[in-house]
C-alpha positions, 0 to 999 in steps of 0.5 A: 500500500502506498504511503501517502504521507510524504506526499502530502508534506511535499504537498504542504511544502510546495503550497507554502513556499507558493504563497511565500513568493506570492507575498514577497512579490505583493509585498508593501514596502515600507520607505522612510523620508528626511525631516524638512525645515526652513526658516524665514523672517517672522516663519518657520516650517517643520515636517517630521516623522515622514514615511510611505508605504507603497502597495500595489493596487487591488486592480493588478493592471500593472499600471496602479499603486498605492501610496500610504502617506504620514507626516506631522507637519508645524508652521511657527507665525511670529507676526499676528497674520491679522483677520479673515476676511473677503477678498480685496485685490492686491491693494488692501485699503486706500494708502496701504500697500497690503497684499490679500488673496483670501483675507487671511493667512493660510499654511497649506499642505499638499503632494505633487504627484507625477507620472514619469515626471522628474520632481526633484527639479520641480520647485516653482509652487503650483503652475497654471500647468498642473491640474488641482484635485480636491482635499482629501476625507479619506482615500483617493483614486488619482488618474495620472498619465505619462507626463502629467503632474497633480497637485493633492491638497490635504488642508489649508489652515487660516492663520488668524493669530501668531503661534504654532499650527499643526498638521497631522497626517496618518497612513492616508491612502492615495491609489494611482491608476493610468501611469505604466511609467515610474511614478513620484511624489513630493510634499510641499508645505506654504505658509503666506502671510498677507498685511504690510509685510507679505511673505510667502514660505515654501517647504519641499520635502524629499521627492520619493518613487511610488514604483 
């Protein structure tokens, strides 16, 4: 009588070294990023505890992926920014030369997204060029072809009084789908300060390979 032992251990074997390769390939891949900072007159942006993780997309077309993003990002205003209040133009008041384009100062944080697109030599802000897509409330799928760049907006803070804001970010997921090519993405922290002295800081963090 056959013994049907040792094949059912081969048997077990083989299944679990099958589903070994099969979640080594699929794997997520963890990737940590550098702090960032600047610091200008009256400002300064710090954005610590950066990472992502990179997964594939459930579509398994070969042409997405996922991106689970964290960060905590703080702004320190020294100059009380002034209230909220309507648009006025770029002259804020007769015989004043204050700058508005909301009414009050605002620290914004986003990502550029680009699909075969070199963002590390992309440092001009947010050009007529790159299409805007809405701030996020939970995940996003995000349609990016070859040579496009989109600009994510996760939140813009009002800045009414001098202190610390914060931004926290935590595994927020962004899938990308279209994009057969490598794929990038860069942080980009503004604080802009209207009134009087009208500044306007720009923090770029790292920019790093979603696959």
């Amino acid at each position: 009588m056959r013994d049907y032992r040792n094949v059912a251990v081969a048997a077990a074997v083989t299944a679990a070294v099958g589903l070994l390769s099969m979640g080594t390939a699929h794997a997520d891949a963890f990737v940590p990023l550098p702090d960032g900072h600047i610091t200008e007159p009256g400002v300064s942006i710090d954005s610590v505890g950066n990472s992502v993780v990179i997964s594939p997309s459930l579509a398994a077309n070969g042409a997405g992926r996922v991106a689970w993003l964290s960060s905590h990002i703080t702004s320190n205003v020294d100059t009380p920014p002034g209230k909220v209040g309507p648009w006025n133009g770029p002259a804020n008041g007769a015989g004043t030369n204050d700058s508005s384009t909301h009414g009050a100062s605002t620290m914004s944080v986003g990502y550029l997204v680009g699909c075969q697109v070199a963002l590390g030599s992309l440092s001009a802000g947010i050009s007529a060029g790159i299409s805007s897509s809405p701030s996020l409330s939970g995940s996003l799928s995000l349609p990016l072809g070859p040579g496009e760049v989109k600009w994510v907006n996760f939140d813009q803070k009002d800045m009414v009084e001098s202190g610390a804001y914060h931004f926290d970010l935590q595994d927020q997921q962004i899938e990308i789908q279209g994009c057969a090519g490598y794929a990038q993405a860069r942080q980009v922290v503004t604080v802009e300060i209207v009134g009087p002295d009208y500044s306007k800081t720009t923090l770029y963090g790292q920019p790093f390979s979603i696959g």
